[in-house]
Structure formats: structure tokens, C-alpha cells
C-alpha positions as CSV (number, residue, x, y, z in Angstrom):
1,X,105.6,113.9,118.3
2,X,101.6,114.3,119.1
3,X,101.0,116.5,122.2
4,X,99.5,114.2,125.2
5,X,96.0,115.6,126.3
6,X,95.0,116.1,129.5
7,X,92.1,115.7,132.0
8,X,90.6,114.2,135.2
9,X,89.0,110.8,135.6
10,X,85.7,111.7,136.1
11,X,84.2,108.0,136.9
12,X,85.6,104.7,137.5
13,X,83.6,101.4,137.9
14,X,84.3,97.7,138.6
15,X,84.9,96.6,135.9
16,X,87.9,97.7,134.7
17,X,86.8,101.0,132.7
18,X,86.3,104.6,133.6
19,X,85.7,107.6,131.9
20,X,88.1,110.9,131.7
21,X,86.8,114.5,131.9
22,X,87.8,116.5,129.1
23,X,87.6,119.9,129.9
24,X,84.6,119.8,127.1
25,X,81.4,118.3,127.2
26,X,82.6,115.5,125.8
27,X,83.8,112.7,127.9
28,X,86.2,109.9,126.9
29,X,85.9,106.5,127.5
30,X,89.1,104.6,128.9
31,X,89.7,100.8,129.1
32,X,92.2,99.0,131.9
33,X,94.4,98.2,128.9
34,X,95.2,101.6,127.8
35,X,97.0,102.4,131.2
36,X,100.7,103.1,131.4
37,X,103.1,102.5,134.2
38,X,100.1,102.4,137.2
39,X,97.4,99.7,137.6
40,X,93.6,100.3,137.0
41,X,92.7,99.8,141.3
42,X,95.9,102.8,141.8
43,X,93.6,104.9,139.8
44,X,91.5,107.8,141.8
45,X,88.6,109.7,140.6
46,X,89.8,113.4,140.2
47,X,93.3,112.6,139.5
48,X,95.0,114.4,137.1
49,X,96.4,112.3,133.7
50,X,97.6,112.2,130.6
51,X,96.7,110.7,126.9
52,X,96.4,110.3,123.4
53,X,93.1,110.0,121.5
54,X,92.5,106.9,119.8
55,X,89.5,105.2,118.2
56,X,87.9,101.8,119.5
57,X,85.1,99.9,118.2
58,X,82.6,101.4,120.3
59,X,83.9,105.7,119.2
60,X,86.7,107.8,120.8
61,X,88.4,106.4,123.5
62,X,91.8,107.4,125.6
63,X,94.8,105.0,124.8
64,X,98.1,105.5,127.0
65,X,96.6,106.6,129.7
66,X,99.4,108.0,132.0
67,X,98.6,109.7,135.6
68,X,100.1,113.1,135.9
């Protein structure tokens, strides 16, 4: 089993994407369908989550995207 990484959503906008605070100077880009068990408008900037790297058509982006 892949370990889950962790951060913070750093920024979330209107329409339906946000990004997630690494911990790095990288963030990571997050889409409303990559959340699991919570909807995107239950989601607050600074809370805590969980998720797994994955790859989208644009670079690196955060797939099951879980609140901690």
C-alpha cells in the first residue's frame, strides 16, 4: 500500500479547484473530482488532508483527496 501524503489547502476558487500546500515549494493542484467522502463547498483553506500523487494532463496533481 502507497503511503497517503499530507498537506494544507492553500487556495480554493470558484470553480471547483484548489491547490494543496506541500510542505515544499511545490504546490499541487487539486480538481473537485479527486475528493473523497466530503464535497468541494465543505472544504476550508488551511485544513489539514490527505492524498496520493497522480498525474493529469496539465502535470502533478492530488487524486483522492481525503480531509484529515
Amino acid at each position: 500500500m502507497i503511503a497517503m501524503a499530507e498537506g494544507t489547502i492553500k487556495r480554493l476558487t470558484d470553480k471547483g479547484f484548489g491547490f494543496i500546500d506541500t510542505g515544499t515549494s511545490q504546490d499541487v493542484f487539486f480538481h473537485s473530482s479527486n475528493l473523497e467522502g466530503v464535497r468541494y463547498d465543505e472544504l476550508r483553506e488551511g485544513q489539514q488532508v490527505t492524498y496520493n500523487m497522480g498525474q493529469g494532463p496539465k502535470g502533478p496533481r492530488a487524486e483522492n483527496v481525503t480531509p484529515v
